[in-house]
Each structure stands twice: as structure tokens, then as C-alpha cells.
C-alpha angles and dihedrals in degrees: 000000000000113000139177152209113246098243086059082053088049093056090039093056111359091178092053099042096056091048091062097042086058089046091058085040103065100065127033102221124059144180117260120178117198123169121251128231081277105052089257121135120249125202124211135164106230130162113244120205132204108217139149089353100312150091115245133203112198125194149185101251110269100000110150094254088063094044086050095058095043084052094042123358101202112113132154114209109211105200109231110270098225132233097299138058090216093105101213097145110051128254104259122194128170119194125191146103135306120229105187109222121227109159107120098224097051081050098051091047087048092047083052103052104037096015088209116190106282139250100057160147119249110184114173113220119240091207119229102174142354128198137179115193116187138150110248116174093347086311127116111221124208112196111180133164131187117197107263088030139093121249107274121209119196111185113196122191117239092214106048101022085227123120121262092197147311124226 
């Protein structure tokens, strides 16, 4: 499967990808979902961090959710929803894969910038997928992009369940 970094996301679909941005931005904590030994999912809260072009995934050292991605790098980070169930700010997930950084110098410059607890994992999302999911006049509005392809929009009638359109 094709991935990407998220500066090549942000050149793909600039718009989208500063929504999206905003939307992991509101809140600290987030939901990241790794597989376990035995294919299981496994749900974690984590904080993710846009720096120097990327998305980053940082983590207590050895904690499952980091064993989990050096044995398997897939993940899907879910945003944090927020307080209410109004939905005014669109669902975000990002889905990839999670290339763990261990070049000194990336992780001296990352140190600088968030000065996260050390010591850490610092893994950078290849991103696979990336969705936003929201209601907008009674619809609810599916925006995905893939890296290669365009952004794709699904609008699906509240009323009917059918789709309106897709662009």
C-alpha cells in the first residue's frame, strides 16, 4: 500500500490537511489504535505532534502501544472527539504506518521543540488514509484521501441512508 509523509499530504490537499491539523490540535490526548501479538486491536490514548513537516507519535518507552508498532507499524489515530456529541467539528482519523526515528540529530531537534518526558519513543506516520466525517445541513459528509489519489467527498442523506453524491 502506498503511504505518505504528511508534508507530501499537505502539498496534495493543503485545505484538508490543515483542517485536520486544527481538528488534532484542539484537544492534547488522542486515540491510537495498534494490534497486539495476536492480531487483536489495542486502544491507547497518546499525544501526536506536527513538527518539521511530520506527524509524530510519541511514547513512554516500552509501553505496549510501542511494542505493538516495532512489531507491526500499522495504527489509526482517532482525534479526540471533544466534551459534546454535537458534532460541530468533524470526526478525523488518520491511518498509516509508524516508522520509529532514531537518527540523533531528528531526536535532539524534537526534544527541542516539544521537550517531551525522556526517555521516549518517537515513531513518524506514513500516512495510508485519512478521513474526516462530519454532519453538514442534515448530511453527513465523508471526506477521504489516499495518497496518489484525489480527495474524495461522499455525502450521505440522513433521511434515506442513500448517497447524495460523491466528488
Amino acid at each position: 500500500m502506498t503511504s505518505s509523509s504528511w508534508a507530501a499530504f499537505q502539498v496534495a490537499e493543503p485545505g484538508f490537511a490543515e483542517t485536520v491539523q486544527a481538528r488534532f490540535e484542539q484537544h492534547k490526548h488522542h486515540i491510537l489504535a495498534t494490534l497486539r501479538k495476536d492480531g487483536s486491536p489495542r486502544l491507547t490514548g497518546l499525544e501526536v505532534n506536527f513538527h518539521f513537516g511530520e506527524l509524530w507519535l510519541g511514547m513512554m518507552p516500552n509501553s505496549r502501544k510501542a511494542l505493538d508498532l516495532r512489531r507491526d507499524p500499522r495504527f489509526a489515530v482517532h482525534a479526540n472527539p471533544g466534551p459534546d456529541d454535537a458534532m460541530e467539528c468533524a470526526d478525523v482519523r488518520v491511518c498509516g504506518h509508524a516508522v520509529e526515528e532514531t537518527d540523533p540529530d531528528v531526536l535532539a531537534q524534537f526534544i527541542g521543540e516539544v521537550k517531551p518526558p525522556e526517555p521516549f519513543h518517537l515513531f513518524r506516520a506514513e500516512l495510508t488514509e485519512v478521513v474526516s466525517t462530519g454532519v453538514e445541513n442534515e448530511d453527513l459528509v465523508v471526506q477521504v484521501w489516499r495518497p496518489g489519489k484525489p480527495l474524495r467527498t461522499i455525502h450521505r442523506g440522513t433521511d434515506d441512508g442513500n448517497p447524495r453524491g460523491t466528488t
